[in-house]
N, C-alpha and C positions, 0 to 999 in steps of 0.2 A: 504494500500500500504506500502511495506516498507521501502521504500528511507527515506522518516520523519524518522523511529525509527533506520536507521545510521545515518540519519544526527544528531540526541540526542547522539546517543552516540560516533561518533565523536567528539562532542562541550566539550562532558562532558571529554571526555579523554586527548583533546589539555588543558584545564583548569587545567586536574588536573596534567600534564604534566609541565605545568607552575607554577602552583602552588609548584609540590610536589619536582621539579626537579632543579628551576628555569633558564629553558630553556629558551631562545628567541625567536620568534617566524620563524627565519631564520634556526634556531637550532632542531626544532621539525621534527619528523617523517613523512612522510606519512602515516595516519590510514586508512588500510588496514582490511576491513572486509570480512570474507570466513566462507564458510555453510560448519560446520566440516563433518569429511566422517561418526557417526554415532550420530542417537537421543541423546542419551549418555553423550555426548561432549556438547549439548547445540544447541541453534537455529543460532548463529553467534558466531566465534573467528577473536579474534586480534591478527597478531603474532607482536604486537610492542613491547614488550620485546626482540624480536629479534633482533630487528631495536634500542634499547640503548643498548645492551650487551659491548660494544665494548667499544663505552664515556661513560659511565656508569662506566663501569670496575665489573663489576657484574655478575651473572649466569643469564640467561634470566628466569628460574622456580624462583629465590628469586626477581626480577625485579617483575614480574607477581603475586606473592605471596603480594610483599608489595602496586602495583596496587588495585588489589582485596581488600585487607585491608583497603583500602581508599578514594577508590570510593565512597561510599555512594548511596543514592536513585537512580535510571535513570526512569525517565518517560516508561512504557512498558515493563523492563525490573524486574525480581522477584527478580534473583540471579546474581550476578556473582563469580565465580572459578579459580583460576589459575588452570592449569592443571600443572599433573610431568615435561610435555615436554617442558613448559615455553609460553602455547597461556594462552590466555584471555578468559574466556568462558562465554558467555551471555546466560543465558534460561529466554527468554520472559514470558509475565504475559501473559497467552493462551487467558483467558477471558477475558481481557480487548482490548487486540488487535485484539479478535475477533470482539469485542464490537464495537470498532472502526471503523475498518472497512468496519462493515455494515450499520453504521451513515452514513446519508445523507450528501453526497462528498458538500464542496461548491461549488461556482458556478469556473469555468476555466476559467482563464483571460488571457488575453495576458500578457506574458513580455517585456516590449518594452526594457527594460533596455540592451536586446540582440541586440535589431533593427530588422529589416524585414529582412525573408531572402524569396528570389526570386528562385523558384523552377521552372522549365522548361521541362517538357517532353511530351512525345506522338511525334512533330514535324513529320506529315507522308506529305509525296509528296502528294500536292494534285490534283494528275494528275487520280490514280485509289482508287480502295476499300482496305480497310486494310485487312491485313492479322497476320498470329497467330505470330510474330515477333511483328509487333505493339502491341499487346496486351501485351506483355512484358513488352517493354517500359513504357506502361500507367502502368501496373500492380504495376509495380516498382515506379514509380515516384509516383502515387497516393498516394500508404503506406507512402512511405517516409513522403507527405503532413502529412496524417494522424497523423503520430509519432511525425514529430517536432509538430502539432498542439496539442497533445494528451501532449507535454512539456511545452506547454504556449508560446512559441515562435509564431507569428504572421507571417502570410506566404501567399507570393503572389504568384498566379498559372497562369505562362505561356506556351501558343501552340504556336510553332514558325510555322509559315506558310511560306511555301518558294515557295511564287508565281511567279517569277522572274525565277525560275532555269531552268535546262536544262531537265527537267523531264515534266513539262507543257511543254514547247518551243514543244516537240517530239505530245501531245497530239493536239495541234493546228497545227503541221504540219500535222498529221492522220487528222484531219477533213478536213482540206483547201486542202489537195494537196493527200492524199489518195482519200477522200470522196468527195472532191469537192464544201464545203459546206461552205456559212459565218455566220458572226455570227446570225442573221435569224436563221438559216437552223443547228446552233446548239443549237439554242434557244427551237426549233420545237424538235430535240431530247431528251432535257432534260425534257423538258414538257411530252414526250412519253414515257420516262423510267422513270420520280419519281416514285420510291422512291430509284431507282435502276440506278440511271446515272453514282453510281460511276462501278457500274459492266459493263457498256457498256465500260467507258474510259479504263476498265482492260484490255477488248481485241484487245480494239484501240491500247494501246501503245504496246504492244507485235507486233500486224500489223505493225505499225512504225520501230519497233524494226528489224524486217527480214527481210524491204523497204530496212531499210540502208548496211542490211549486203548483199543487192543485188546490190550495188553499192557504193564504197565509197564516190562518186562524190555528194551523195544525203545530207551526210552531212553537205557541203554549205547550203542545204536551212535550217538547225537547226539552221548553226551561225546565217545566216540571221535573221528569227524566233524571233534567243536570242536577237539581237540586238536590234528588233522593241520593243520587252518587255521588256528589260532595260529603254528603252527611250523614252516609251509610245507613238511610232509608230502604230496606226492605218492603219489596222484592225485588227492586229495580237495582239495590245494592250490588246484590249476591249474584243476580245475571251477570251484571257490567262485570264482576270477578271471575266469574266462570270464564264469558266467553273472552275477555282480556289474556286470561291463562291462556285459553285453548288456543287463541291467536298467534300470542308470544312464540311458545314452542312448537309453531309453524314455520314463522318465522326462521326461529334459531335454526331447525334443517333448511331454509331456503340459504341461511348464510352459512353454515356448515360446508355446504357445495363448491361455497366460491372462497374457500378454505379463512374463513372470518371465525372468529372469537370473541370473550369480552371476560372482563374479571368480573364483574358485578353488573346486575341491572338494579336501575335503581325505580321504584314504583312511584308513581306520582301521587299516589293514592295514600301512602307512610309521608307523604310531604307534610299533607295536610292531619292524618290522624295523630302524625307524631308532634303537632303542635312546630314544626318550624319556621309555617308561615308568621305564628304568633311570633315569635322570638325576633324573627327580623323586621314584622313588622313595630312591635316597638323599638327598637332599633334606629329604623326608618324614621318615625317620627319624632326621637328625643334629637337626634341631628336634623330635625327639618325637613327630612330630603321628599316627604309628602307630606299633605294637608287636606284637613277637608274642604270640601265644595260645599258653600254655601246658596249659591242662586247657579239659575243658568241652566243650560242641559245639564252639565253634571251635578246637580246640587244633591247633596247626598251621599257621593263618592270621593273616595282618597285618590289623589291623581299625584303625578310626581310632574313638576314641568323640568321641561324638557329643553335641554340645551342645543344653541343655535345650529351646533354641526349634527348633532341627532337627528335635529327636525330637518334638516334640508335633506337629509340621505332617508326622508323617512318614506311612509305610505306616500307613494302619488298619488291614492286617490283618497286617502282623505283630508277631511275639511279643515281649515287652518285652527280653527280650535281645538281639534286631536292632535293638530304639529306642536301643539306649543306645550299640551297638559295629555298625560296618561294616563286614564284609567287604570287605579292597582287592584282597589276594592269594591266594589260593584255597591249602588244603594240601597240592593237584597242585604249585604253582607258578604257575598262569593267572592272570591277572592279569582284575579284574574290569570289567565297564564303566565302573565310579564312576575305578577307577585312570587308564584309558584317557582318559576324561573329565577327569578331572584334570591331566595330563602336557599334556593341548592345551589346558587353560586358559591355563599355566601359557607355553605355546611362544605363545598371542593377545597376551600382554602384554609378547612377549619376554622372560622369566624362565627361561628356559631358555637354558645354554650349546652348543645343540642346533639346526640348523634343517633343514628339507625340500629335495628335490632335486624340481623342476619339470620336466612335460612337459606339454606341446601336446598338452589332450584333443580338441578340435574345433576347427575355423577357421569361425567363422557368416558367414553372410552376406554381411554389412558387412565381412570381412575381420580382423577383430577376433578375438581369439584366447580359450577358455576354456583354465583353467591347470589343472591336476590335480598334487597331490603325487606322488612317486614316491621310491621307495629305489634306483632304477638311476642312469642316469647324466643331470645335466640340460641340458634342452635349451635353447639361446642363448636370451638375451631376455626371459629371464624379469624380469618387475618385483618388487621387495620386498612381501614378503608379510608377516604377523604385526606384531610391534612394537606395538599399538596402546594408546591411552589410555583404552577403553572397549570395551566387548564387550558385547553384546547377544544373548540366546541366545535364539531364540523356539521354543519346546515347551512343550507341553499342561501343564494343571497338575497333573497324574498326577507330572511328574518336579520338581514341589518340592522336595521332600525333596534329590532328588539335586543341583541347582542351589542348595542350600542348603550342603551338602557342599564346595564347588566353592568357596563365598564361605568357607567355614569353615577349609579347607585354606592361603588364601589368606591370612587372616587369621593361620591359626597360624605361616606362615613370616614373619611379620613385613608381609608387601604389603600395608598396610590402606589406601591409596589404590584400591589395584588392587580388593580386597576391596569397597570402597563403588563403583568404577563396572563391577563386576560386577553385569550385571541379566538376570534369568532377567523376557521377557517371554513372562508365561503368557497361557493362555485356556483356554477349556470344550470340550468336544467337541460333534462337528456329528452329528447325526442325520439322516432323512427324514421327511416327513409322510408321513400314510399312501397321500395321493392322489399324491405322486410317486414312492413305491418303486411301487405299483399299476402306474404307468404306464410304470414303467422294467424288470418285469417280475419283480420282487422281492416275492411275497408273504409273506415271514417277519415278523413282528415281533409285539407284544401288541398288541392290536387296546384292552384297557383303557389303555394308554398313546399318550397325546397326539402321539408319534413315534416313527418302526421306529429301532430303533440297529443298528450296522452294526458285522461282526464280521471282518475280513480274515484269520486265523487259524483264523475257522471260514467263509471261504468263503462268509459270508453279507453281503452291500450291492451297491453300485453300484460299479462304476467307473467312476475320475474320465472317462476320456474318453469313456463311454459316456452319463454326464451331460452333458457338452460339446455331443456330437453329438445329442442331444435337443434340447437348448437349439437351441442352432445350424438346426435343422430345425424346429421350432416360431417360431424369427423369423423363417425364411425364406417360410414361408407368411403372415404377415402382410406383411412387406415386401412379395411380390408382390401382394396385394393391393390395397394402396395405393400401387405404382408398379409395375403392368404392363407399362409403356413402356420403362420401366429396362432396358439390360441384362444379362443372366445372371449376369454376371461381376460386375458392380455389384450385383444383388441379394444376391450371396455374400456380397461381403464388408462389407457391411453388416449381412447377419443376425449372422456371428459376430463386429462389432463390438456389437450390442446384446446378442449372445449371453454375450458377457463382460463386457460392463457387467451385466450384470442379474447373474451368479453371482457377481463380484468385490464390489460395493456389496451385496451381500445378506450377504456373508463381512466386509465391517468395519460396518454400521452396527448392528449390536449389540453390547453392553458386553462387551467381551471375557472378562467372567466368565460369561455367560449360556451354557445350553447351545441350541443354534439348532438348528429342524427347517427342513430346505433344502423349499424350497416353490417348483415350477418356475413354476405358475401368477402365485404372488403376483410372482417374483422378473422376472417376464419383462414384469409389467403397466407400459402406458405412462401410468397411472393410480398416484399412491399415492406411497410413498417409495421408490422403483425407480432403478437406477441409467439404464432408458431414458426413465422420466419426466425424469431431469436431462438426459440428452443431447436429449431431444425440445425442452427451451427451448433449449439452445443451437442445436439446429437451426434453432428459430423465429426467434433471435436472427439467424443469416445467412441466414436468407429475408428477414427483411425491410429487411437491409443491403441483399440482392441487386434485391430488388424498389424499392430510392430509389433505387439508380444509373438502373434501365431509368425511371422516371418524371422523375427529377430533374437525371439523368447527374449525381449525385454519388456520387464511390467515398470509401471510407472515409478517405481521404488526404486530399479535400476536407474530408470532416467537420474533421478537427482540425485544418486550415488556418483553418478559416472560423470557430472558438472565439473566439480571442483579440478579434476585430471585432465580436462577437455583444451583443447585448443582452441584460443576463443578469437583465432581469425572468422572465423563464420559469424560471429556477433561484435567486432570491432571493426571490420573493416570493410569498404567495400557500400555499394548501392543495394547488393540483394539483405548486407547486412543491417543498414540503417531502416529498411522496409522491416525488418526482423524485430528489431530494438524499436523500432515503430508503436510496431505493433501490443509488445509488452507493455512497453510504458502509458499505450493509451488501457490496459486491460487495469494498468495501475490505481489508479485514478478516482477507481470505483468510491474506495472513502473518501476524496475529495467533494464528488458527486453528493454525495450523502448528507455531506457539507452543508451545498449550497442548496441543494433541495429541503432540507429542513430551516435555514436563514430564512430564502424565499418565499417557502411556501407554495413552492410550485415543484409540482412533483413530475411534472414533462420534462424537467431539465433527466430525472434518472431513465425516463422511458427511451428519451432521445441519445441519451450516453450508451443504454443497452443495444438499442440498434446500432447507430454508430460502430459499435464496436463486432458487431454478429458483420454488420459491411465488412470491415475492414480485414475479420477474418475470414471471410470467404473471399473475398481478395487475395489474399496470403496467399490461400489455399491451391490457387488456381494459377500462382505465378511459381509459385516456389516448392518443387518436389519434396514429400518426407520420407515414403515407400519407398520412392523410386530413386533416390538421392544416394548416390555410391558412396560418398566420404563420411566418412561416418559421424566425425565431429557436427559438422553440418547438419547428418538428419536429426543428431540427437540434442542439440542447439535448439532447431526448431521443433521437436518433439516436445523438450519443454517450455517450448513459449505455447503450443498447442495445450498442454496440460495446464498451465497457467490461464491461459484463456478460457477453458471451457470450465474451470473453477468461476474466476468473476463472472461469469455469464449468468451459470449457474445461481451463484449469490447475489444478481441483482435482478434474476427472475425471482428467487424466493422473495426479496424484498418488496416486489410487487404482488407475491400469494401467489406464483406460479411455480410448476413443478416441471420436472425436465423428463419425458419419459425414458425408456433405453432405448425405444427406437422407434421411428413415426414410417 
């Protein structure tokens, strides 16, 4: 990796900076490392002779010059140069830092010295079945997991479940007062459609949905509904709980599939019975930061107003008196989502003298336990939850305004740490093209716009696992194709390994502000920027480890046995060698990547590095013989930069939730 051999030669330049200049340390530069534009230049420049020209009083080429002169050893690095124009030029030690980094990584530890930080996504209503919007969500928050975990950072993964909203309240009104049914009678449904309840409540809430638009009068019985389920009113309670469960762990296998996880879900329903909206909300009001409404529409309600940059980035369609003042507490008494919202911000950073009682939602697999809040009694074992130094909330950019609310409430009780590592990570919403809703049996959409958008409240998209199972079933027909001999079992799961490469790398390599039309055709191509075009090099990458053991009976063990003794003209010198050393050093890189896509925030920088890199080595591949290469130094040079590559690949498909099959 190469972060280690800037952070040496960082150290080594602040030192000699110090030493040669006697700088302060208040005084010193930013050391700035950049991959010059040719081989030529070297593997890394500094332009900090540009950065003392000035205090200095000097040319930055004689700055540079007398750098260079003085430097001495650096751990990895051979040479370094001033160049005429006044950088720094670093040409690494090829073989050692190949060397290196195909030494056994140690083990990855946590840093606690950052603190936990608490990441939060996927949160789908659990009223219906997910769809290809959700999968975003998870897609995005997952990686992220991944990346900061892939940093050493320590990281807790929360599902907010918002069993409490108006989104259930509409599904219990479909069963009791559409269908007629109590909780029995949807007790009996759910048992009739596992594995598939959450597809039954998809068509229920849309029926709900066209109830109300047939009388406005009908929506009195949602307030009702809301009410009973805020206040754990039975019988309307006990449904919302039921089918909230039953949805959840629909859910949880629909994101199972797309290899997603989470440490805790937390209930939105324990928000409120465990008294935390109380806690913050007086809280709120001994700081001021809401009041009551005396006249006016809101007279009656706790509003918070709302700061200038909040309200301009806020609803566009509502009215300037919603810009300036938020509804927290409703003139019933109900407490809003923003409130709700806020009291768990408020418990993620431990600022709350308040915490959850845990139970044992599922036991997977692996024996490893998922945790779920509860307000009964909790169950042994539970690990510390909440406390954290950072909170990461990943939801659509629709709820800016609200995750702006969130940093603003934060901010007025005085947290303005907490406030700044508050970060609402947004993105765009996902659509279909028009040739995969066609194909997925979805003709709605405007045929004048470029993709169908999809509507789960009116009962109009895909369902995510119905996407899945397409995908799934369209790689399984090429798989067998192209390994007929395979068996059955092998061709499965390989199809729904490429099946989720291809939907996962399609949901981060675009700019997380872009609104994306999901495209099965493009997403599935092992051609292009595709998540099976990158696992296809890695594949190629252990085909042809596998094919030099059967010719040469060496395994990958011998390779890096036999480096150190090697003649390392095949990787110092020469044109096919700088291609070679090329190629390495970009496979290096992967944690710098890692870097800048978690600073950013934009997680296309890793998707775009992954490809990049699956180019570059099928490039390789095609110019520079490894089987068929007589000299031996040379094939086994390039043998391990081929085993070093198909490693990073490897690890930055896992970092996207992708797996690499043995063979497509």
């Amino acid at each position: 990796m190469i972060l280690p051999v800037h952070a040496v030669i960082r150290s080594t330049l602040v030192q000699l900076l110090t030493d040669r200049f006697q700088l302060a340390p208040d005084e010193l530069p930013e050391i700035v490392l950049e991959i010059p534009p040719k081989r030529a230049f070297g593997d890394l420049a500094a332009p900090v002779a540009f950065e003392l020209a000035r205090r200095l009083r000097k040319a930055p080429r004689a700055i540079a010059q007398e750098l260079a002169g003085a430097i001495g050893p650096i751990p990895a690095v051979a040479r370094v140069e001033a160049a005429p124009s006044g950088y720094l030029n670093f040409f690494l030690d090829r073989a050692a830092c190949l060397q290196q980094w195909l030494a056994p990584a140690p083990a990855r530890t946590a840093a606690p010295e950052h603190g936990k930080v608490i990441v939060e996504h996927t949160a789908i209503n659990p009223n219906k079945a997910a769809h290809i919007g959700h999968l975003r969500n998870a897609a995005l928050g997952d990686t992220l997991v991944r990346l900061l975990r892939f940093q050493g950072r320590p990281v807790e993964v929360q599902n907010y479940i918002d069993d409490t909203g108006v989104q259930v309240a509409d599904v219990v009104v479909g069963f009791s007062h559409l269908e007629g049914r109590d909780l029995a009678g949807i007790q009996a449904i759910a048992a009739q459609q596992s594995p598939t309840f959450d597809y039954y409540c998809w068509d229920l809430y849309a029926r709900v949905t066209e109830w109300y638009s047939g009388d406005e009068s009908r929506l009195e019985v949602r307030r009702q509904v809301l009410h009973d389920i805020e206040h754990g009113v039975d019988p309307h309670a006990a449904m919302a709980a039921f089918i909230a469960d039953r949805i959840v762990r629909c859910h949880l296998r629909t994101m199972a599939r797309m290899n997603v996880d989470y440490d805790l879900l937390t209930w939105e329903g324990d928000i409120l019975r465990l008294h935390f909206w109380t806690t913050a909300f007086e809280q709120l009001k001994e700081r001021g930061a809401v009041f009551l409404q005396t006249e006016g529409r809101l007279a009656g309600c706790w509003v918070m107003t709302i700061d200038d940059g909040a309200a301009a980035d806020g609803d566009d369609d509502a009215d300037e008196e919603d810009q300036r003042e938020k509804v927290i507490v409703r003139s019933n008494g109900t407490v809003t989502y923003v409130g709700k919202d806020i009291a768990n911000q408020f418990w993620k950073f431990g600022l709350l003298d308040r915490d959850f009682n845990y139970r044992r939602f599922l036991t997977r697999p692996d024996g490893t336990v998922l945790w779920a809040t509860t307000s009964g009694e909790s169950d042994p074992g539970a690990p510390s939850f909440g406390r954290a130094t950072a909170v990461y909330n990943v939801i659509d950019t629709r709820q800016s305004y609200l995750q702006q609310l969130l940093k603003q409430a934060l901010h007025t009780m005085g947290y303005t740490g907490q406030a700044e590592r508050s970060t609402h990570f947004s993105y765009e919403m996902v659509a279909l093209s028009h040739a995969t809703a066609r194909a997925l049996g979805y003709e709605g959409g405007d045929e004048g716009k470029p993709f169908v958008e999809v509507s789960g409240r009116k009962g109009l998209g895909v369902k995510a696992d119905d996407l899945l199972d397409r995908l799934v079933a369209t790689a399984a027909e090429e798989v067998a194709r192209r390994n007929p001999d395979a068996p059955e079992a092998e061709r499965r799961r390989t199809a729904e390994a490429i099946a989720i490469a291809a939907v996962r790398y399609f949901l981060v390599k675009f700019t997380r502000n872009k609104i994306i039309a999901f495209d099965i055709d493009e997403a599935l191509s092992f051609e292009g920027e595709t998540g099976p075009y990158i696992q296809y090099a890695a594949v190629r990458g252990g085909n042809i480890l596998a094919k030099l053991e059967e010719r040469f009976g060496v395994k990958e063990a011998d390779i890096l046995e036999r480096l150190p003794s090697l003649f390392r003209g095949p990787l110092d010198g020469g044109e096919a060698a700088d291609e070679l050393w090329g190629l390495v050093l970009e496979a290096s890189r992967l944690d710098e990547v890692v870097d800048v896509s978690v600073r950013t925030l934009e997680l296309s920088v890793l998707a775009k590095f992954a490809f990049g890199l699956a180019q570059a080595f099928n490039a390789f591949y095609h110019r520079q013989q490894i089987l068929r290469e007589e000299d031996e130094a040379a094939r086994l040079w390039r043998a391990a930069a081929v085993v070093y590559v198909r490693r990073q690949l490897t690890a930055a498909l896992d970092l996207m939730g992708c797996a690499v099959p043995a063979r497509m």
